[in-house]
C-alpha positions in Angstrom: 96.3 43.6 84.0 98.9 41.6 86.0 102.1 42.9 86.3 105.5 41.2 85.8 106.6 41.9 88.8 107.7 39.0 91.8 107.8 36.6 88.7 110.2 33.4 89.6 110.5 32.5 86.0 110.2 34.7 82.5 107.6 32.0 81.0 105.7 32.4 84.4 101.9 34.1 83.9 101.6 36.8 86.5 98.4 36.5 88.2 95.0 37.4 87.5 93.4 40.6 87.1 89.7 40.4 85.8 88.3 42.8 83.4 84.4 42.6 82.8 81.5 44.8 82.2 78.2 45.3 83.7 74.5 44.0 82.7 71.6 44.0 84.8 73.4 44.8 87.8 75.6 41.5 87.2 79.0 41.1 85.9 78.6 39.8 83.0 82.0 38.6 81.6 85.6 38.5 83.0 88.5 38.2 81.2 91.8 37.5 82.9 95.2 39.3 81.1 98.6 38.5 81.8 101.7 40.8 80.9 105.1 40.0 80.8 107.0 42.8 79.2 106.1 46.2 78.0 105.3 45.1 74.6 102.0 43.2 75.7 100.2 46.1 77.1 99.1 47.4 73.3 98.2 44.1 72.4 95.7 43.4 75.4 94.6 46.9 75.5 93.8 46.9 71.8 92.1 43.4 71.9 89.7 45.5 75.2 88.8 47.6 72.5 86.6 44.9 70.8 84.9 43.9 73.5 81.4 46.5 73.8 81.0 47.6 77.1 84.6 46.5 78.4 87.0 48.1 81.0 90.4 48.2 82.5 91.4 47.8 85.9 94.8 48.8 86.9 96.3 47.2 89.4 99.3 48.8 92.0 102.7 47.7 90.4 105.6 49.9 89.5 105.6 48.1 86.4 102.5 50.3 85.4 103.8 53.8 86.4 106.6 53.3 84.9 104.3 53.1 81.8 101.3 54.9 83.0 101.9 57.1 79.4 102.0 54.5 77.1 98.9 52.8 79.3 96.8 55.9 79.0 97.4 56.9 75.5 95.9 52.9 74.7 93.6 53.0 76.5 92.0 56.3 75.0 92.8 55.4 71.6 91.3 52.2 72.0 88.4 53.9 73.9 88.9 51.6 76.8 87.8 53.1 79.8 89.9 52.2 82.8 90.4 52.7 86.9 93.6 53.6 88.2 95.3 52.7 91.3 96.7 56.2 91.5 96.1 59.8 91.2 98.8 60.2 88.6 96.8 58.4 86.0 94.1 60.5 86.4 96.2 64.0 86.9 97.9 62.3 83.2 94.4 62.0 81.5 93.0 58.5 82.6 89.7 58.1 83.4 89.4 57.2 87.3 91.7 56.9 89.8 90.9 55.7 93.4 93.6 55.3 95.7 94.4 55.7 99.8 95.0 59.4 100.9 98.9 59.4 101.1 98.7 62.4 102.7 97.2 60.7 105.8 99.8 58.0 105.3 102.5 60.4 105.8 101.0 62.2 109.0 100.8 58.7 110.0 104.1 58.1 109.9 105.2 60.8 111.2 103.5 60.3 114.1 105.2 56.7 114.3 109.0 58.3 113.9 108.0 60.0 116.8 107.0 57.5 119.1 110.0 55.5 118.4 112.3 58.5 118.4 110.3 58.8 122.7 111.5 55.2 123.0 108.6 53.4 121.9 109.8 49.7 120.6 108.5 49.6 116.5 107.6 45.9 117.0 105.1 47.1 119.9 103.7 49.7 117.3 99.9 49.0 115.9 99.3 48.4 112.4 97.6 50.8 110.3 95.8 50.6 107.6 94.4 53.6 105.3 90.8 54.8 106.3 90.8 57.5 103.7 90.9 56.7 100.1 90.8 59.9 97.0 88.5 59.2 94.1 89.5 61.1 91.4 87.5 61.4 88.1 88.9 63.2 84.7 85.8 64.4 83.4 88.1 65.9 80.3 88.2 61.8 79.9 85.5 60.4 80.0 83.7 63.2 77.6 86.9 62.0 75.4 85.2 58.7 75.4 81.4 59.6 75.5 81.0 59.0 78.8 78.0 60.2 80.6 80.0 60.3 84.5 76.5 59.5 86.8 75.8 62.4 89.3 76.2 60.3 92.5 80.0 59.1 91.2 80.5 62.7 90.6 79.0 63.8 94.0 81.4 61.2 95.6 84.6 62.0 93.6 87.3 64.1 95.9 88.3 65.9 93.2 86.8 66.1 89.2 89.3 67.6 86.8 87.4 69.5 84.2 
């Protein structure tokens, strides 16, 4: 789902986020969904529900943690299973949540506040980008919505809450 967010206009559609599922190794279907307000979310989660073999991808947007609740509570009553862009989700009973390792962000940071703090110019600073990312699976979750979790996303998962 797209959020509303950096919209020019109200009547503006906010881009494209796909949600599919999987045969044969393929994906099969995509559907984009556009959200303008809080009061879409239930009615594009509910009309995922319909779809056999569906999903929800969650895309970063402040928009969405500010109704992360409301998001999650859909999404299992609808029995949409969905991927998170943060641990939150996850720690507040979503299914998956994959995200960069902000701890390594903030060590990284740190480490730039001190350079420029020794005189170092920020402009002359590198780039970063995150080489660590957390995969977090609530297997309390997915059993909610008959899930089997394969071993191999278990055995790659940095943390499973039980």
């Amino acid at each position: 789902m797209p959020s509303p967010e950096g919209a020019r206009e109200s009547h503006e559609t906010f881009g494209v986020h796909h949600v599919g599922w999987w045969r044969g190794g393929d994906l099969a279907t995509r559907r984009a969904c556009a959200v303008r307000a809080r009061g879409d979310i239930e009615g594009i989660v509910a009309s995922l529900g319909s779809v056999p073999g569906g999903g929800l991808f969650i895309t970063p947007a402040a928009f969405y943690t500010v109704n992360r609740n409301l998001i999650i509570e859909l999404t299992a009553r609808h029995r949409i299973p969905a991927v998170y862009y943060e641990r939150a989700f996850a720690d507040s009973g979503g299914l998956i949540a994959y995200s960069p390792n902000y701890g390594e962000h903030f060590l990284g940071a740190a480490g730039y506040i001190d350079r420029i703090l020794e005189g170092a110019r920020p402009a002359e600073l590198p780039v970063q980008i995150s080489t660590k990312f957390d995969l977090v699976v609530n297997v309390k979750a997915a059993n909610a919505l008959g899930l089997a979790v394969p071993q191999t996303l278990l055995a790659s998962a940095s943390e499973l809450i039980e």
